[in-house]
N, C-alpha and C positions, 0 to 999 in steps of 0.2 A: 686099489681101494684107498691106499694112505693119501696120495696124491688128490682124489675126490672129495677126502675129506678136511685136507688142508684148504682145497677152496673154498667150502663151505665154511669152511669154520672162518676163514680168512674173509669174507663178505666185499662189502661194494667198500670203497674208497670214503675217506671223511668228505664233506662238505667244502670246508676249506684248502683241498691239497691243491695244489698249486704243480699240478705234472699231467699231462695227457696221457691217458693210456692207451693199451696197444690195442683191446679191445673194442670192438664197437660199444655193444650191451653196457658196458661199464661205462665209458663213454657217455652215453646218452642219460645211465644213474645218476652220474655223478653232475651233468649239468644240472638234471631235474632238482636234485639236493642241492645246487649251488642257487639257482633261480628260486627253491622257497624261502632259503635262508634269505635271500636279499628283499622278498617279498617282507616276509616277516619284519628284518628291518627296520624296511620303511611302513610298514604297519605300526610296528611299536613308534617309532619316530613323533606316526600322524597322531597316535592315540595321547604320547606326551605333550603333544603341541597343542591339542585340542583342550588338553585340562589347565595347562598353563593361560589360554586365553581365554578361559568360562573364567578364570580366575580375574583375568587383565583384560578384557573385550578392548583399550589401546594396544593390543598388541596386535592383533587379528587386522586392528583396523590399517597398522603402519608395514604389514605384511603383505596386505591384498594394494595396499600403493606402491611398494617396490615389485610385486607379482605382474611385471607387463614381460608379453613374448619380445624378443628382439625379430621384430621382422625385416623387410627391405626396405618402409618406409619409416621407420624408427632412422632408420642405419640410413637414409637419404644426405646426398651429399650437395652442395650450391656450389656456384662457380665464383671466387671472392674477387668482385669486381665493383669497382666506384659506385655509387648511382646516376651519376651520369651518363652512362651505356644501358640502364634497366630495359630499353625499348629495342635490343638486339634480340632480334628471332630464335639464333642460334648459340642463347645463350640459358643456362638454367640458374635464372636469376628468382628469389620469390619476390614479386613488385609490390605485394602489401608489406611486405618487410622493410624493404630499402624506404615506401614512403612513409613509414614509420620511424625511422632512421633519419629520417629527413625532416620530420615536424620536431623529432626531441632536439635534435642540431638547431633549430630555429627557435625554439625553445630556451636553450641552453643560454646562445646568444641574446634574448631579450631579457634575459635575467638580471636582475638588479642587484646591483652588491652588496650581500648580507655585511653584517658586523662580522661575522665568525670568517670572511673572505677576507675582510679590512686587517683583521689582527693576525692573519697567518701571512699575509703580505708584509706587516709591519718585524713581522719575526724573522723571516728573511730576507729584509735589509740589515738587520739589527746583526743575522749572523753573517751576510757579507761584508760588513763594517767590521767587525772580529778578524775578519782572516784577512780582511785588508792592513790590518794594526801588526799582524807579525813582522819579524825581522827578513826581509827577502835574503839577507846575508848564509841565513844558516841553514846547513844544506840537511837535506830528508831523504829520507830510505827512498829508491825509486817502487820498493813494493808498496812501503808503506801507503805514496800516492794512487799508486793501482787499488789496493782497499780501500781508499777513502773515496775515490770515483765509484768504485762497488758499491758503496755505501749511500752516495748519494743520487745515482740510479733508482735504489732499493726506494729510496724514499723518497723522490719523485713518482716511482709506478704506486705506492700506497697511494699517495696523497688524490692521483690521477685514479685510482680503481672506487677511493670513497665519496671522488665526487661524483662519478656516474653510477650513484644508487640504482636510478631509475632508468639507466640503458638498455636494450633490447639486446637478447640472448643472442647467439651465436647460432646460423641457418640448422646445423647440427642438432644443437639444444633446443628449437624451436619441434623438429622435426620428430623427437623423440615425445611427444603428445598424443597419447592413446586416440586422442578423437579426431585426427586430420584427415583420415582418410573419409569422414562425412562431412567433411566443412563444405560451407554452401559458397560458391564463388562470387565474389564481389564485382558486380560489372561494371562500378562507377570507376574503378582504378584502372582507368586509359591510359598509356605511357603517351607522350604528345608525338611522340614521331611516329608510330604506329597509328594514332587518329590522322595523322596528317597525311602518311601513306595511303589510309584505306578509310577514305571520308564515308564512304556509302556504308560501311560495316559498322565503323562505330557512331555512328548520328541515333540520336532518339527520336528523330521522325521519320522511321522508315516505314515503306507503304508497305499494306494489307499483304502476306503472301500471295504468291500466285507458283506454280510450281508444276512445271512439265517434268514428267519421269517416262523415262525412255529404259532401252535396255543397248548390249553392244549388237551389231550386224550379226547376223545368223543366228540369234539367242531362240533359246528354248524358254526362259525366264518366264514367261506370259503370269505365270500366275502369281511366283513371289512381285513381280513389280505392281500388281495388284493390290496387292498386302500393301505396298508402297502409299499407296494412294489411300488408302483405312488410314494409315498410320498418319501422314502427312495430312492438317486441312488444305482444303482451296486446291487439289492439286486432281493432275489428269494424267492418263497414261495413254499414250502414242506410241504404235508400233514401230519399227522402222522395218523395211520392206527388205527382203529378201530374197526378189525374182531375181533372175541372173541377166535378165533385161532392163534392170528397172536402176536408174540411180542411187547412189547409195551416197547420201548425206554426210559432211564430218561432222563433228559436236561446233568444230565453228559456225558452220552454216546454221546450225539446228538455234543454236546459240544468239544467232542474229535474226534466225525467223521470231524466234520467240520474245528476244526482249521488243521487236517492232511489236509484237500483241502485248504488253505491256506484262508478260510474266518479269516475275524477280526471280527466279534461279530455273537449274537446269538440272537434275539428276538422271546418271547414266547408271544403271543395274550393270556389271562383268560380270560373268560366266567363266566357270573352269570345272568339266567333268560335269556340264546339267546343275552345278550347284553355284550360288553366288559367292565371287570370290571379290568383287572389290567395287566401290561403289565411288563415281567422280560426282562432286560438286561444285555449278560453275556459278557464280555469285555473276549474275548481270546488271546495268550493261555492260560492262569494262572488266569484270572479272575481279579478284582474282579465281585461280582453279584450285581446287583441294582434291586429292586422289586418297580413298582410304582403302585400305583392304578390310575384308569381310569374315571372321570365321565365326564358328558358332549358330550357326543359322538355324532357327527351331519357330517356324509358326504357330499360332495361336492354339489351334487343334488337336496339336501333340503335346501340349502345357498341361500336367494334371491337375483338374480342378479351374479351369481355365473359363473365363466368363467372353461375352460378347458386347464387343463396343459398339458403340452410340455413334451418333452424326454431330455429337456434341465436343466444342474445341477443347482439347486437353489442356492443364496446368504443364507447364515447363518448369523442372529442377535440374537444374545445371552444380555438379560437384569438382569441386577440387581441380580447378583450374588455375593454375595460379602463376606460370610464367607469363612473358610477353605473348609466347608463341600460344601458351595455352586459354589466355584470353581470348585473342584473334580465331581461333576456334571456337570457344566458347560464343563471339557476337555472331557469326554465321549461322549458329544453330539455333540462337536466339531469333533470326530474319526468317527462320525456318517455319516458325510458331506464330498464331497472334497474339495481341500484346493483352488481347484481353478475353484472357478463357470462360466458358460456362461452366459457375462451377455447380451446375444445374447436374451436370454431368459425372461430375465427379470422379474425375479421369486425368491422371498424370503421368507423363512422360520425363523418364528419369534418364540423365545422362551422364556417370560416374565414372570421371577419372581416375585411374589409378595404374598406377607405372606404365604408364603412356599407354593403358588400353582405355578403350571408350565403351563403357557396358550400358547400353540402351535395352531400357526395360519400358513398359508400359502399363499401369493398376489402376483398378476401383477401388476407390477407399470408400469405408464406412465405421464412425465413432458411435461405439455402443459400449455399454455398462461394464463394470470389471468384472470381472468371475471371481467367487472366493479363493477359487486356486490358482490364481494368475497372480504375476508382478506388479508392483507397481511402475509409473513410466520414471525411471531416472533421467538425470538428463548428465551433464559430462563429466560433472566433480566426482558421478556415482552416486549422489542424494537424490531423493524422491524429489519430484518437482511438486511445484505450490500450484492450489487450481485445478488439478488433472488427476486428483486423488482415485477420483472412482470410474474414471474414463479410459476406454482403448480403443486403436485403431486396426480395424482388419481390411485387408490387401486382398485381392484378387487378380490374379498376372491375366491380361489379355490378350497379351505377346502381339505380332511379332518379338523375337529376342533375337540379340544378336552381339557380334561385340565389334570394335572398328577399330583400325591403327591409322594414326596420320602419317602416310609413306611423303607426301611429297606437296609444295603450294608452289605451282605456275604461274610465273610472272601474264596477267592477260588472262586473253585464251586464246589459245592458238591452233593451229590446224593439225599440227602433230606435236604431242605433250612431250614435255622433256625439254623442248630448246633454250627457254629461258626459266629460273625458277626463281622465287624469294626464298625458298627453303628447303632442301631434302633430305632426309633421314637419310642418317651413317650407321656403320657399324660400330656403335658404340660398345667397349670392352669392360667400361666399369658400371656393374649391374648395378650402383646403389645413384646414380645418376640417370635425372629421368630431363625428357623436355618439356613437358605436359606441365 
């Protein structure tokens, strides 16, 4: 009895102890009491912080700009290379960066020499005439000369950091910008070795799509490559034969039947397990090949809330493309499209990079009235944009969806893939490094 009533009277453990105990029961007390206490905490915390900024609403505001998550593309890393090399495939250069880097250099250079460049010149003659006047005779601490080279290091990199006010940040600090992962990609910045490599992909007069989709030998596919054909204008689906009699075509052959009919590309549907595992695009006539893999696979009909498309040609938005390689991706998918959508239809086709996946989605848009209890539309500073006060846009997914990885680009086209490439994905080991 004394012993029963020791525990009782003895109860659950404080809050704060800092010892495991032996018991379960107690165990599991003493967390609960450890987790409200911490609730509570940061309860009182949010409830100080919130009376301190009804106070100061500048405070609220320089809180919610330091409030960004650190994701992977914050934490995205570049490869620190000249501009000279921007037009290397296998390299994770940003090319609007470096050509930016390039105009201020050219810039810099055509600058005229201020008054204030005139008298800091004239000052450092004036102190190299000074130290030319000393006596060479008389000798100095060897450290003392080691600090005063410190010293005038130091003020060399001042003078060199306050003239590049207006320098572009470092691919790091650029990278760290809440809104990159929606930037629209810029197709005008062609590296010239890459236009000059692949004239037919980056020319602005390319012709009308035309677009055969096929599937691999023995495929069950029939219906997703159908989808194919919704999704793609201009384009057609051709089976490939499967009797055990019957010839069985390579994508080269298929590839030269087709550019003599005047199609502009070639897509191959892969199969693995009935499902689409990976999808070849072969840019005709000369190629190059693109091999992507396929996951994520969800047609239209299993989209909840999912609408039914038109015979009307979709808008093309291409995102966040931004190295060499990811350019040269991006004008393929552009050849893909025509150049001039109905926007009767009101239908786009979204292609969004991000750590080198490719999320293709397809919507209806429609711009109708705000709702009292809707947002207004910000745009990237976080302020409401001007004009668009009382306006929004609703989406409707029409899918196919899907998402793609670029595994590999074959030099040509060739009869069996692999033997020559311009580029193929590595096992790359540092996650904040993308090639896209």
């Amino acid at each position: 009895m004394a012993s029963t009533k020791k525990s009782k009277a003895k109860g659950a453990p404080p809050a704060g102890l800092a010892f495991k105990p032996a018991n379960k029961m107690r165990r599991q007390l003493l967390h609960m009491r450890r987790k409200r206490a911490e609730e509570a905490a940061r309860l009182k915390e949010r409830l100080a912080r919130k009376k301190e900024e009804a106070k100061n609403p500048k405070l609220k505001e320089e809180r919610l700009r330091k409030n960004i998550p650190l994701t992977l593309e914050r934490k995205r890393v570049w490869d620190e290379v000249d501009s000279d090399v921007e037009d290397g495939l296998g390299l994770s250069v940003d090319v609007e960066r470096i050509k930016r880097q390039k105009q201020e250099e050219e810039a810099e250079l055509n600058k005229p020499i201020s008054e204030q460049d005139e008298s800091d010149a004239q000052e450092e003659e004036e102190e190299d005439d000074q130290d030319d006047e000393v006596d060479s005779m008389i000798m100095t601490d060897p450290e003392d000369d080691d600090e005063d080279k410190e010293d005038s290091k130091a003020k060399k990199q001042k003078k060199e950091a306050g003239s590049r006010k207006s320098s572009l940040p470092t691919p790091t600090e650029r990278a760290t910008s809440p809104t990159l992962s929606t930037k629209s990609t810029n197709l005008n910045l062609v590296p010239e070795a890459l236009a000059a490599k692949f004239p037919t992909l980056f020319t602005n007069d390319f012709p009308m799509p035309k677009i055969l989709i096929t599937t691999s030998i023995n495929s069950t596919l029939h219906h997703e490559a159908q989808l194919l054909t919704d999704l793609f204008p201009n384009s057609v689906y051709i089976r490939r034969t499967a009797h055990r009699y019957a010839y069985k075509f390579s994508v080269k052959e298929i590839a030269s039947f087709a550019a003599n009919r005047n199609y502009t590309a070639v897509l191959v549907l892969e199969e693995d397990q009935k499902r689409p595992s990976g999808l070849t695009i072969v840019h005709l006539p000369q190629g190059p090949t693109f091999h992507f893999s396929i996951s994520n696979w969800v047609e239209g009909k299993k989209l909840p809330g999912h609408g039914r498309a038109t015979d009307h040609w979709p808008e093309l938005i291409l995102n966040n493309f931004r190295t060499p390689l990811g350019l040269l991706t991006a004008h393929l998918f552009r050849t893909l499209f025509p150049p001039q959508p109905d926007f009767e239809g009101r239908q786009v086709v979204t292609l969004h990079c991000q750590r080198d996946y490719i999320f293709l989605r397809r919507h209806r848009y429609v711009f109708r009235e705000k709702r009292e209890t809707e947002k207004p539309v910000v745009g990237a500073d976080g302020k409401e944009m001007k004009g668009v006060e009382n306006i929004k846009a609703g989406l409707q997914e029409l899918g196919p969806r899907f998402t793609l990885k670029l595994r590999r680009i074959d030099k040509g086209i060739q009869r069996s893939s692999g033997q020559e490439w311009e580029w193929k994905g590595s096992l790359e080991k540092t996650r904040t490094k993308f090639q896209l």
